[in-house]
N, C-alpha and C positions, 0 to 999 in steps of 0.2 A: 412582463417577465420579472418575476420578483425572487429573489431567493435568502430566506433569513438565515443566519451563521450562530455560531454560538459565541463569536467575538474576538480571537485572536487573529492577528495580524500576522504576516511572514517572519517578522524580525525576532516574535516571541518564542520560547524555550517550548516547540514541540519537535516530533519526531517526523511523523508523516499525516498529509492532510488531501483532503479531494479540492481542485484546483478545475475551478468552472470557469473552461476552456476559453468561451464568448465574452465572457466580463472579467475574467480574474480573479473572483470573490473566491474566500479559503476557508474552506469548512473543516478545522483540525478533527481529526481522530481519534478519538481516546483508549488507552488501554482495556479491553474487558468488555467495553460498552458499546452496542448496536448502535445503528441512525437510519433511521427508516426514510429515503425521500419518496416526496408522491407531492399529489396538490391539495389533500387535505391537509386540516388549517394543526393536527395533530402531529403532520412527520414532521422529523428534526430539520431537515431541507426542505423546505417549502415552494415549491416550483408551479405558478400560479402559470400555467399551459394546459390546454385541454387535451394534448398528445401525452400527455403524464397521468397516470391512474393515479386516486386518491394514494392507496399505499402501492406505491411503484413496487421500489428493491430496497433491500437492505444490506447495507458494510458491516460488517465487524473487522475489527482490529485486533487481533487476540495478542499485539507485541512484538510478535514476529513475522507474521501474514497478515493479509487483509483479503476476508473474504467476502463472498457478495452471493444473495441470494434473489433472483425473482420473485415478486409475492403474488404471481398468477397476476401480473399486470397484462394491459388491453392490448397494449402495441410493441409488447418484451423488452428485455434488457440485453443489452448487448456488452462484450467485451472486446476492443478491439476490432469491430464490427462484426463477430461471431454470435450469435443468438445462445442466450440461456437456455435452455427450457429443462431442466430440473427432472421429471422423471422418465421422460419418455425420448430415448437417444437423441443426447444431445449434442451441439456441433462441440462445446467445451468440455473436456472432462469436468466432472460435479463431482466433488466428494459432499462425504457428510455433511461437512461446514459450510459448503457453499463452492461457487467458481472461484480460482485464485485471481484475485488482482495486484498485478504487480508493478514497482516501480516505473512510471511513463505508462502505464496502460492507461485507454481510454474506454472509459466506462460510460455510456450511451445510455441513458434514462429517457426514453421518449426523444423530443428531439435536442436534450439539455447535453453537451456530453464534459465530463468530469476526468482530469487524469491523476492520478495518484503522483503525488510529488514531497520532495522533503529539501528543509531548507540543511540538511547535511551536507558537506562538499568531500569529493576527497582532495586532499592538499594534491599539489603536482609533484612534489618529492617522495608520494608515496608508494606510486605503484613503482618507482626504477629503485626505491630503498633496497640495499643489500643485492641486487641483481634481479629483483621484481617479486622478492619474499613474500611478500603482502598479496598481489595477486596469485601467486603458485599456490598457497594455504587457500584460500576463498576457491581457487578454479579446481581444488583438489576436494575439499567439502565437498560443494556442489557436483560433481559428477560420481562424487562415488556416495555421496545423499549422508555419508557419515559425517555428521557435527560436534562429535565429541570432542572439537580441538578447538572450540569456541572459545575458551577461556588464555589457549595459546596466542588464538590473531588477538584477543586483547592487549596482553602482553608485548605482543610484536608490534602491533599499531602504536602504543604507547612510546617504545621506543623509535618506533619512526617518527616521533614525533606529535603522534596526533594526543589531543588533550578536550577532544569532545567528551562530556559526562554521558551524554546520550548512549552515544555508538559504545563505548566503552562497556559503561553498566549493562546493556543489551545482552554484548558479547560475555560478561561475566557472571550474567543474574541467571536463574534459574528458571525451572521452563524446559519446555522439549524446542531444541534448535532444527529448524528444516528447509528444506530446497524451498524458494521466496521467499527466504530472510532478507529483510531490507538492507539490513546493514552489507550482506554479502553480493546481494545485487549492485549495492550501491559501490562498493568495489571491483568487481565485476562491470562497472560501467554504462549499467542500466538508470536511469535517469527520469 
């Protein structure tokens, strides 16, 4: 069982990373850019098991989601123990980009399984700030799918105190904001 990283550690300045479950080893995510794992010697996660297809699945991070696609692997990819399967009624919804995966989900590549994790915390004074402001905006997003006020929970995180560049810039940068935003899960208390 071998699996090669691309080299950051927990403690380093990323956002969110896949967290192989079995050993702990932290494959960051990069904004924009795919990772193909499989057990060919060519995917980004290298998982040397004969229950792993050369090109298994692959993650994208687009910065606010992270989505995952099956590559017509032997033994499927799983979410949470729900099977992909991509065109032919699936147990997960599929959009275009892929299955969503979302914070604390475990994502099952053969018998390797991966959960989506971020070294982001929310402080403890932040969800009772102002009589629980911070989560009423994030649980008011998220159910009503409109994110236009992204740029407000920045402002209001800030004054609660928080002083992460990550979370902040996220919530303020540009981009279409949507239901599995990390940062809103991550307030929301997803993990």
């Amino acid at each position: 069982m071998t699996g090669s990283s691309t080299g950051q550690a927990k403690g380093t300045n990323m956002a969110v990373w896949l967290e192989w479950v079995e050993t702990g080893k932290i494959f960051p995510l990069v904004r924009g850019q795919s990772m193909v794992i499989g057990r060919g010697y060519h995917a980004d996660i290298h998982l040397d098991m004969q229950d792993v297809s050369r090109r298994h699945c692959q993650v994208h991070w687009d910065g606010c989601r992270v989505w995952v696609h099956d590559l017509d692997s032997r033994n499927g990819t799983y979410i949470n123990r729900f099977l992909i399967v991509e065109a032919k009624g699936c147990l997960l919804r599929v959009e275009p980009k892929g299955c969503l995966l979302r914070l604390g989900d475990i994502l099952h590549s053969g018998p390797v399984r991966f959960r989506l994790s971020t070294s982001r915390r929310v402080e403890v004074a932040w969800p009772t700030w102002h009589d629980g402001l911070l989560v009423s905006l994030a649980r008011q997003m998220y159910n009503s799918r409109d994110f236009t006020d992204m740029p407000i929970l920045a402002d209001t995180l800030e004054k609660a105190g928080c002083q992460d560049a990550d979370i902040l810039n996220h919530c303020r940068g540009p981009g279409l904001h949507v239901r599995g935003c990390w940062v809103v899960d991550l307030l929301l208390g997803r993990k």
